[in-house]
N, C-alpha and C positions, 0 to 999 in steps of 0.2 A: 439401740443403745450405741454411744460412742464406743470405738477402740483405739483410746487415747494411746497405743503404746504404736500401732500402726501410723496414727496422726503423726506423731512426735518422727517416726522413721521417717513420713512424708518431707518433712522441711528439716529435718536433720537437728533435731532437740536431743540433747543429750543430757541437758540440767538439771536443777533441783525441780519439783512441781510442786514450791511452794506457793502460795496464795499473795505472794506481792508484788510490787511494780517492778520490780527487778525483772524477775520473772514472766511477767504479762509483756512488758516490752519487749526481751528476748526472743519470745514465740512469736509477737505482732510482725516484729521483723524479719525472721526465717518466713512467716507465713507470706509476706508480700514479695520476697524472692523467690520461693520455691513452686509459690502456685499460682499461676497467672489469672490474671481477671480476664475473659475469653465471652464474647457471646459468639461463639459458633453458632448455635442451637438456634435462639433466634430469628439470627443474621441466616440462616437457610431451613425455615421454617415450622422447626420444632420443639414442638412443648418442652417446657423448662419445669422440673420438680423442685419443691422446697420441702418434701419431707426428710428429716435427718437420713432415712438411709438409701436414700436414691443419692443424695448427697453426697453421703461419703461412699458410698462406689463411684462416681463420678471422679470427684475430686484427689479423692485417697489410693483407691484402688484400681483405678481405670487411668490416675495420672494426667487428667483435663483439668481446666480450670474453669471457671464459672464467673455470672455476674453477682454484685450486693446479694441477691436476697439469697444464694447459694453459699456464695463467700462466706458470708455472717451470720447464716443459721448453721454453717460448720462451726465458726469460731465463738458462736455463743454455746454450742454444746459445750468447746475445750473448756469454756473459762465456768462453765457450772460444772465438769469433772474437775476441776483444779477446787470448789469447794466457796468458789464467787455466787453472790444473788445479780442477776444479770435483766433490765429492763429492754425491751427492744422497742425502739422509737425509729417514726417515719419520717425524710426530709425531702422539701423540693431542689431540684437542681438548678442551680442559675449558674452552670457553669460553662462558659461558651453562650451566653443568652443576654443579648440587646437587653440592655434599662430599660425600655420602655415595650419589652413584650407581653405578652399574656402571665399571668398565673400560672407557674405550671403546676404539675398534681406530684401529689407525695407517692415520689417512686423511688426512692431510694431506705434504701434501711442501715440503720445504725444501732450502736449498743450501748445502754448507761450502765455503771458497775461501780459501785466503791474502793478503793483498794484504796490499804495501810489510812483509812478514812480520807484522801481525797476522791472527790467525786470526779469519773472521767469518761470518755467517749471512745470507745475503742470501732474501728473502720477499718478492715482491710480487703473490703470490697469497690474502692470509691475510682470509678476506672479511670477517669478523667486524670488524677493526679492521687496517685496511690499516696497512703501515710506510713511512714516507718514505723509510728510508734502510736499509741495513743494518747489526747490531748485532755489536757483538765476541761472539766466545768468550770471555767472560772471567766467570767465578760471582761471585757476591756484591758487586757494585757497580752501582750507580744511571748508567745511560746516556740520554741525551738525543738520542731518536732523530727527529729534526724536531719536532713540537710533543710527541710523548708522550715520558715517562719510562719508562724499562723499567729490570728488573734480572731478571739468570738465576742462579735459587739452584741449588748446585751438590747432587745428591741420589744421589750416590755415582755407578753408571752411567747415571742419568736427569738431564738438567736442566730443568729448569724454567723458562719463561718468564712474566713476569709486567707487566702495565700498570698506572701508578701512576692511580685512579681518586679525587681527591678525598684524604681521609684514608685509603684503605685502597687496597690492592692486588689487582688481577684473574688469575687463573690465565689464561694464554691456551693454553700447549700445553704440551707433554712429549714430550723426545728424549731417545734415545743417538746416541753418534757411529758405529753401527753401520752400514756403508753400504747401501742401497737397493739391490739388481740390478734390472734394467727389469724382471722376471720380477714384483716387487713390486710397480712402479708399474702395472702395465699389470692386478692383482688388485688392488690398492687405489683404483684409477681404476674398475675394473667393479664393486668395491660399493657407490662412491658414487654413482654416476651411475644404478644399476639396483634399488639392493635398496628394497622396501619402505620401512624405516623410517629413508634414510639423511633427514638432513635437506634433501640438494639436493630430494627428489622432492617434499618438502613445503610445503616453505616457498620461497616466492620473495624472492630477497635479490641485489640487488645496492649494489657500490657504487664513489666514486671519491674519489681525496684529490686534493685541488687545494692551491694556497698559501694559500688564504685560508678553504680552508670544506672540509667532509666532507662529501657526499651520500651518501647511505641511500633506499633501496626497499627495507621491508620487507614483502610482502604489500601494502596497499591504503595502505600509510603513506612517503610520501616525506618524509625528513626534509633539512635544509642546517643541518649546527651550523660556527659560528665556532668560530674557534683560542679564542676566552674563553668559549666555551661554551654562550652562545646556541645553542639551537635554535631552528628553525620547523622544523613540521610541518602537513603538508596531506592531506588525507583522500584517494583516488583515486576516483571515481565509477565510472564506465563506460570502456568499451574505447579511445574515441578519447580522454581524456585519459592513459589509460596508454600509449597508443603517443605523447602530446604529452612525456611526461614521461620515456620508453625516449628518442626524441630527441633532446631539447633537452637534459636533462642528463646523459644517459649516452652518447650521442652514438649508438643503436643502432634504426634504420631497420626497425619489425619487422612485415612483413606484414599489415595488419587482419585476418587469419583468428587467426593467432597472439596479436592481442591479446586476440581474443574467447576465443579457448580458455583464452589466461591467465588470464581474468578471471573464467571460469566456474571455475574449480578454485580462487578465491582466499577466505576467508571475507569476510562483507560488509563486516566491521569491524574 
């Protein structure tokens, strides 16, 4: 069982836990600050849990952060202890992926929930490009989700999610409203975390949205862009500024043996 009062200390909730968008946004966005989206585990060989209470001693009590299906099978507890009916739906990621590549497989997870009767998609596992906040169900209109712009085109039983990048727009994933049974997440959490060519095992990425700035680890490149879009980027050298930087901006406390392992698996540059 959840310990919503433990959670709340996690990301520094101090509010009402009433059942509205008020509410649900509030938490959406302490959750995408405070708990980093992280595949360590992964990214150095080890099985990843999706049962709620490995979860939250992971994420709550231990003070790591996790991928989607960790992320969001935390935050779909929160939002069924707040007193929400909460669906859990699969998307693929076409985020960083050539038009003309393969199909990829439904490995990412997401949440449908009603609140004050609109229908919305709450995500604060989406590593690629965390969301402040949760976005409507609603196709073909431009929403202002914290600093980014999104719109979801509606593509008969698929919709499409999309981040407005500059002049042009980003694919980020692709749903139906078809619902997820655990049977799914608990096979689509064992392909990411185990197969070969999933991207967790590859690439080291984590990262976090604060109010003022987005952090990024991606392999040996920590990046801090502002809401106008400044970046800085700084190169990673050796193991003890990667565990300065796991730390100090990601808030995660990681072994010296674990830093050194990560750092031999990372390219130099």
């Amino acid at each position: 069982m959840l310990n919503l009062d433990a959670y709340f200390t996690r990301i520094g909730y101090t509010g009402p836990r009433t059942p509205n968008l008020a509410t649900v946004q509030a938490i959406h966005a302490l959750h995408a600050a405070a708990i980093p989206f992280e595949n360590l585990d992964p990214f150095l060989g080890r099985p990843v849990s999706v049962d709620l209470g490995d979860v939250q001693d992971k994420l709550v009590a231990r003070k790591r952060g996790g991928y989607c299906f960790e992320q969001n099978t935390l935050f779909r507890a929160v939002l069924e202890a707040l007193g929400l009916s909460v669906t859990t739906l699969l998307a693929r990621v076409y985020w960083n992926i050539p038009p003309d590549a393969p199909t990829p497989p439904r490995t990412h997870m997401i949440l449908r929930t009603t609140i004050d009767g609109l229908d919305i998609i709450a995500d604060v596992g989406f590593g690629g490009h965390l969301l402040a906040h949760p976005y409507a169900l609603r196709a073909d209109s431009e929403q202002e989700v914290g600093l980014a712009t999104l719109r979801l085109i509606d593509e008969g039983p698929q919709h499409l999610l999309q981040v407005r990048g500059g002049d042009d727009w980003r694919a980020i994933y692709r749903f139906t409203l078809e619902p997820a049974a655990p049977v799914d997440i608990e096979l689509a959490n064992w392909f990411t975390a185990t197969h070969p060519e999933s991207r967790f095992r590859k690439l080291l990425i984590l990262q976090r949205l604060l109010p003022d700035a987005r952090l990024v680890l991606l392999n040996r490149h920590f990046t801090r862009r502002s809401p106008g879009g400044k970046a800085e980027t700084s190169l990673i050298a050796d193991a003890p500024a990667l565990a300065k930087v796991l730390a100090a901006e990601f808030g995660i406390v990681a072994p010296p043996d674990d830093a050194q392992a990560i750092l031999a698996k990372l390219p130099s540059a």
